[in-house]
C-alpha angles and dihedrals in degrees: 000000000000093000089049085054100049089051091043083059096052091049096056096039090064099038087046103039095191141015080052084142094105084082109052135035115301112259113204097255130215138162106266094177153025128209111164112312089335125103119206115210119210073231094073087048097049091043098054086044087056090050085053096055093041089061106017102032101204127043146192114278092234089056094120095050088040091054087036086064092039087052096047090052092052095048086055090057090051097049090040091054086053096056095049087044094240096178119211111206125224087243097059092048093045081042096057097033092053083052113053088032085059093055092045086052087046086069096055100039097262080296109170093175100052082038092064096030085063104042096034094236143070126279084249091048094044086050085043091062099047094043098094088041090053091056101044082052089053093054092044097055085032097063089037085052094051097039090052095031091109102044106108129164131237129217089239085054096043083051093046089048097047086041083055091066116090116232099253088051100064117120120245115214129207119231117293138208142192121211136203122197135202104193117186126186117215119255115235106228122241096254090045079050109054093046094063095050089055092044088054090041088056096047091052094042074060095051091047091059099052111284126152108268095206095041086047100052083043091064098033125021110107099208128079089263083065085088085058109049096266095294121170100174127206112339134166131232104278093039103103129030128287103261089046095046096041083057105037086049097050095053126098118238111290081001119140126230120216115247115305130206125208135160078270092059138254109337133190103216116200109183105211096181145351130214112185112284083001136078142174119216145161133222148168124233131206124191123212111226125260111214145207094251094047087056089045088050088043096051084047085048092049086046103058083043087064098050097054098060094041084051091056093245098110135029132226096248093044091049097056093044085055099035116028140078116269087216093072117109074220098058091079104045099056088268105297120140120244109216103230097218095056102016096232126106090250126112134181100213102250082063090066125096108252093251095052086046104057090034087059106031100093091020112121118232115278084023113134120216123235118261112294127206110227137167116236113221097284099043103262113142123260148169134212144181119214124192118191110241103188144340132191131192130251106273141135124281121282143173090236099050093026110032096125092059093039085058091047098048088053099046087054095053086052100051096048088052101055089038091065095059085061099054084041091056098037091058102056078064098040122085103224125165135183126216108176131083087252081070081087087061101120084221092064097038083078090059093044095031092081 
């Protein structure tokens, strides 16, 4: 347990990059510094230097005096982005809080229960808290974006980086693939089907006749809100998918839907309370098996999916378009796999899952794998086909095989320099002041010596 904690930290700490304070022991907080309207709490410095030991163990000595600089640039771009009336929507913050709370969830299960018994609070009173935080981190990243939102870099500049890098300096980078993926859900069959909508249509008859809403959905509710008597909580328009939502918003108070059928499977929707554009509800969801024969049906169908590109009478791209799920990050992007840590399709193999690994590690280059059998983020079955895009070869860097990093690299380095002559310029004109005895750092005396 203890080690399940320790890596469930250092997950939040990266995904929450602050008020991270819930989960240790309370320190006695105090501003420790101005910059413009902003206040900077010796809080938001203790906190970032947590995240860091949670990923990296040991640190610098100067490591205060190095996050009391980071902190004092970011609250120039915030107060920056105030005065030039940058404006984050509701939607952005909800948006950003719902995702990183999810992968925190994913952790757990989707686990509410475990969730709560860990931080000592409710998913809404854990968003609640970072709220504020999330915003602040918009701004930030906002006003940087716009400052730097014309900086582009030219080829004569990426050669004349790359040129810059002595010979012995030149990163050496592992092999590298490209995937493309084909994943296919399995189809319910009609008589599968059919039963659970029965199933669904007799628990409601029951509830219609005076049955216990929570202690039916305990018994019976085939989804990871069943433990807690079907309860959805508070969600905004937008938050379910369409077929629930058309139903849930159109229900009086304590009022009952019909049964209701979605790609999860037949729901008994109970609305408790509505707030303006929110509501909070209840249901009840049965799943409709998946049997042997559908997945046997599903792998044929895959198969003959396969043959067709290898044959030359269908392509990758169209394949995925006629065959895949729509839900895949993939879907949208002709099939090829985004690696979530850089964000480019690109992944060294010890980045792979080990199925993809050992599916891909003798392929030839353009083969496509047999059908796999594979489990989505909440456990449903699925299959899916890979065929293997590109590799290279591990090498050192050069402008031929790595001319899109090289250019990004490049384009970084511009935009942080130029960056910092903003921030060099900004703070003759911004009051800051230092209060603590960090305010002696010799990084810090450039930010207070104007």
């Amino acid at each position: 347990m203890r080690g399940f904690k320790r890596g469930l930290w250092a997950i939040i700490v990266v995904l929450f990059s602050s008020h991270a304070a819930f989960a240790q022991p309370q320190v006695i907080d105090q501003v420790i510094g101005t910059v413009g309207g902003e206040y900077i709490l010796l809080s938001d410095v203790m906190e970032q230097k947590a995240k860091l030991e949670a990923q990296q163990g040991a640190l610098p000595e100067n490591i205060d005096c190095i996050l009391l600089e980071s902190e004092i640039s970011r609250k120039l771009l915030i107060n920056q982005a105030k005065l030039d009336s940058l404006v984050v929507s509701e939607d952005e913050i909800q948006g950003q809080l719902d995702a990183r709370v999810d992968q925190i969830l994913a952790y757990m299960n989707g686990d509410e229960q475990q969730f709560e018994d860990y931080y000592g609070q409710s998913v809404s009173e854990f968003k609640s808290l970072f709220r504020e935080d999330i915003e602040a981190q918009i701004l930030a990243e906002r006003m940087r974006s716009q400052i730097a939102m014309d900086i582009k870099v030219t080829p004569s500049e990426v050669n004349a980086f790359f040129n810059s890098i002595p010979l012995d300096s030149l990163p050496f980078f592992n092999s590298e693939v490209e995937i493309g993926e084909i994943v296919v859900n399995p189809k319910v069959n009609p008589e599968e089907r059919l039963k659970a909508q029965e199933k669904a249509q007799s628990i409601l008859n029951e509830l219609l006749a005076g049955g216990d809403f929570a202690e039916l959905a305990k018994q019976h509710s085939m989804d990871g809100t069943a433990r807690i008597g079907g309860d959805l909580g508070w969600n905004k328009r937008g938050s379910f998918v369409p077929e629930f939502e058309a139903s849930a918003y159109n229900l009086e108070e304590l009022e009952l839907s019909d049964v209701v059928e979605t790609e999860f499977g037949f729901h008994i929707i109970q609305l408790m309370e509505r707030r303006g554009n929110a509501i909070n509800t209840r249901h009840i969801l049965i799943k409709p098996e998946i049997t042997d024969a559908d997945l046997a049906k599903t792998e044929r169908e895959l198969m003959e999916v396969r043959r067709q590109i290898e044959a030359g009478e269908l392509t990758f791209s169209q394949a995925v378009k006629d065959y895949g799920s729509d839900k895949e990050q993939s879907y949208n992007n002709d099939g090829r796999m985004v690696n979530p840590q850089s964000q480019n399709s690109y992944f060294q193999m010890n980045e792979l899952e080990p199925d993809i690994f050992f599916t891909i590690d003798t392929m030839e280059v353009m083969g496509i794998s047999n059908p796999m059998q594979v489990y989505d983020a909440i456990g449903e079955v699925q299959y899916k086909i890979i065929q293997l895009q590109s590799r290279t070869d591990p090498h050192t860097a050069n402008l031929l095989q790595d001319y899109s990093k090289i250019q990004a690299a490049a384009g970084d380095l511009k935009r942080n320099e130029y960056i910092n002559g903003w921030v060099s310029k900004t703070i003759k004109n911004t009051f800051i002041e230092i209060t603590s005895d960090l305010k002696t750092c010799p990084e810090i005396e450039k930010w207070t010596s104007k």
